[in-house]
N, C-alpha and C positions, 0 to 999 in steps of 0.2 A: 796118826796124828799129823795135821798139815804142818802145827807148826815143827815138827822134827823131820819128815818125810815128805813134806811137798816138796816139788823140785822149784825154783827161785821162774816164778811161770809168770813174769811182766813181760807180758808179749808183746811185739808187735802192734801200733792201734789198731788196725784192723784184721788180725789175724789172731788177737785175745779168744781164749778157750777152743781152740778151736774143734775137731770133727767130733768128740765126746760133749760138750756141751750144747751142742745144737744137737748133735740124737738121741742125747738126754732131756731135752727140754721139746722132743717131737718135733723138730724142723721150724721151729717160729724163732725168730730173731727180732728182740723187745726194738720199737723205734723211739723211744728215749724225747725229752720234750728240752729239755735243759741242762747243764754241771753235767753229773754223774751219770743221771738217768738217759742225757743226751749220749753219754761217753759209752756206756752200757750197750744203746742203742745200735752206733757206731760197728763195736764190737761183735755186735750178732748178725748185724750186716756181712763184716767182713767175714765170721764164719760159716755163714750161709753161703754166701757167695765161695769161698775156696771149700765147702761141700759140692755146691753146685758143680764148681768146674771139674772136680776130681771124677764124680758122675759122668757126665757130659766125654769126658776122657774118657775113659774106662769103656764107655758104654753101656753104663745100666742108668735105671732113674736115682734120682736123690734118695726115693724113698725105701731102694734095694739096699743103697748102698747105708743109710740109715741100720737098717735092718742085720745087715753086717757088722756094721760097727760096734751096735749093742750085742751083739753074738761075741764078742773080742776079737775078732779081729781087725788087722791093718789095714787100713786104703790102700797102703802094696799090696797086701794078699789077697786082697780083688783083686786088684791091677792084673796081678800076677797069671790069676786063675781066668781071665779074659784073654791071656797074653798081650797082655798091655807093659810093656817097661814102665816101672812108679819111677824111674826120672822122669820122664815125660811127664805123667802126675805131678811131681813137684815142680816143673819147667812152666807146666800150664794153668800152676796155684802161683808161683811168683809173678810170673805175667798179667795176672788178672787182678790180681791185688794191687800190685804195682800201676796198673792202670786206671783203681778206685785211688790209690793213692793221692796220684796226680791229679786226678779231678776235684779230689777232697781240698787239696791248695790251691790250683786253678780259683775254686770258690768260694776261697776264704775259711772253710769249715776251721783248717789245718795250718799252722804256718810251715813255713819253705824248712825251716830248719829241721822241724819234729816232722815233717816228712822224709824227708834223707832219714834219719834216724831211724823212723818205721822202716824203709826200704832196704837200710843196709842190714836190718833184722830180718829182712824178709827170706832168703833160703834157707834161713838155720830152722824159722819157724816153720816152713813150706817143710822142710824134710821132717822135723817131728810128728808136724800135723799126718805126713803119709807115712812115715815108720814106725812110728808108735802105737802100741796098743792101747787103745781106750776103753777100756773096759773097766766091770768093779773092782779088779783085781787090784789094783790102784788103792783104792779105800781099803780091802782089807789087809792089805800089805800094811796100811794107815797103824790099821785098829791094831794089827799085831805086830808094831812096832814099839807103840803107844803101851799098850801091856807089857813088852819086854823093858820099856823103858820103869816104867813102875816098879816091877819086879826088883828089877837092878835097883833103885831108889830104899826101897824095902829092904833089900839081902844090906845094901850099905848102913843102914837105918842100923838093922837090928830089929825088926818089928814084921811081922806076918804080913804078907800084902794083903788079906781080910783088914788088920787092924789099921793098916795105911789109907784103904778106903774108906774105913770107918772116922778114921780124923778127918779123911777130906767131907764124909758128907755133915760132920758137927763143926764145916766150917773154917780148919785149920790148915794153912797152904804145907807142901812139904816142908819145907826149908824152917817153917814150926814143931813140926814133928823132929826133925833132926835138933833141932836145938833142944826139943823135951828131953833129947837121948841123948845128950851133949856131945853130937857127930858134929863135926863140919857140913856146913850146906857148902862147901867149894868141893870135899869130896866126894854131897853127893853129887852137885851137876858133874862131874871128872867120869863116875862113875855111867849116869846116862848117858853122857858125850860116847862113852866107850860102849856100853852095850849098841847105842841105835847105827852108832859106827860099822859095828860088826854085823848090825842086819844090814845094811846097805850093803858092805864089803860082799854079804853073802848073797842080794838081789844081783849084784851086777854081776857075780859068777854064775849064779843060775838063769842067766839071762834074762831078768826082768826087768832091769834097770841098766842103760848105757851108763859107760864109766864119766864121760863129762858132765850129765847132770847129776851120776851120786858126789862128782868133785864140788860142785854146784850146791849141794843140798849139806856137803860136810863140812865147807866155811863157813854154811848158816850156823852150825849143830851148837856150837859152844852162847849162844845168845838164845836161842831156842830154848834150851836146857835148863837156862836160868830164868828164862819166863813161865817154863813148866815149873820146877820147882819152887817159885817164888810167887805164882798165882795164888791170890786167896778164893777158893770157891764160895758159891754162895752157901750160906748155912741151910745143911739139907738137901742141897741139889746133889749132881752129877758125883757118885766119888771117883772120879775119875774127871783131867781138864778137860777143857771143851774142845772138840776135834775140828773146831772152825777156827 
C-alpha cells in the first residue's frame, strides 16, 4: 500500500521516478504540453536521460541496461559486473542532470531558486536511482504490508478479516466498523501504526529497505493510517483501500 509503504519519493524535478519507471513504461519518456502534463514530461526526460548516462557509463545500451533493471537488479550491479565503480555511475547521473538543470533555468523553463533545490537533491537522488532495486518486489512488499496492516485493524476490531472485507465492500470505511464494535478508531490506527512499523523494522533488516527511507516512510505512518482507516470505499468496490 503506497500510502503506508511508499517511501516520501518527491524527487528531484528531473530525476522524478527514476530507472524503474522508465523500464516500466519501455524507455519512452511522456513530453508533456502544459501544468502537469508539462511537469510529467519534464520528469521522463530527466529519467531517460540519468538511464541513458548510466548506460553510456557502464557500457552497455540503454536497452540492456533496461532489461536489467526489470530482472531486479541495481544500476550498481551492472556497474559492477562490467567493472564499472556505481560511484562513477552516480558521479556521471549528477553531472548530466545538473547540466539539464542549468539549461532548464538558462530558459526560463525553471526558476533559479527551484533549481538549486533540484540540484542540491541531486546526489541523494543519483545514489537511489543506482543503488536501489527497482523491481516488483517494491509493490509486493506494498500488498503485504497492506494485508498485515488489515489484519492488525481486524485482530483490534474483534471481527474476522473476511468480515472486515466484507464491510468495506457494503461500503463501510474502518473506523465505521470499529465504532459498530464500540473499539476506538485511535486504537485502531495505534494498532496499524505498529504492525506496518514492524514490517519495515523487518525490510530494513533483511535488507530490502535502507534505514533512512524506512525513517522516512515512518513519520509518514501515523497520517497514512488514519487515511486507511478512515477512507470510505466505494459501495461494492475494492474490500480492501486503494493501493494508489
Amino acid at each position: 500500500m503506497k500510502q503506508l509503504v511508499a517511501a516520501v519519493t518527491v524527487a528531484a524535478l528531473l530525476l522524478a521516478g527514476g530507472s524503474a519507471a522508465w523500464a516500466q513504461s519501455g524507455g519512452s519518456g511522456g513530453s508533456g504540453a502544459t501544468g502537469g502534463a508539462a511537469q510529467q514530461g519534464r520528469r521522463g526526460h530527466g529519467a531517460r536521460l540519468a538511464l541513458q548516462t548510466a548506460a553510456t557509463t557502464i557500457g552497455v545500451s540503454p536497452q540492456d541496461l533496461i532489461g536489467q533493471i526489470r530482472g531486479g537488479k541495481t544500476v550498481a550491479a551492472v556497474a559492477t559486473e562490467h567493472g564499472v565503480d556505481p560511484t562513477s555511475v552516480v558521479n556521471a547521473v549528477v553531472t548530466a542532470l545538473t547540466q539539464q538543470i542549468d539549461q532548464a533555468a538558462a530558459q526560463g523553463t525553471i526558476d533559479a531558486t527551484r533549481a538549486e533545490q533540484a540540484k542540491q537533491k541531486l546526489p541523494d537522488r543519483a545514489n537511489r536511482f543506482v543503488n536501489e532495486t527497482k523491481s516488483t518486489h517494491g509493490r509486493r512488499r506494498g500488498r503485504a504490508v497492506l494485508k498485515d496492516a488489515v489484519n492488525a485493524a481486524a485482530k483490534e476490531i474483534g471481527v474476522s478479516v473476511a468480515d472486515l472485507k466484507q464491510a468495506r465492500k457494503d461500503g463501510k470505511s474502518i473506523a465505521q466498523v470499529a465504532k459498530d464494535h464500540d473499539k476506538s478508531v485511535d486504537d485502531v490506527v495505534n494498532a496499524v501504526v505498529k504492525q506496518a512499523t514492524s514490517d519495515i523494522d523487518q525490510a530494513v533488516k533483511d535488507g530490502k529497505l535502507d534505514s533512512k527511507k524506512a525513517d522516512e516512510i515512518k513519520q509518514k505512518l501515523p497520517d497514512r493510517a488514519k487515511q486507511l482507516v478512515n477512507r470510505e470505499p466505494h459501495r461494492g468496490g475494492s474490500s480492501v483501500p486503494p493501493t494508489s
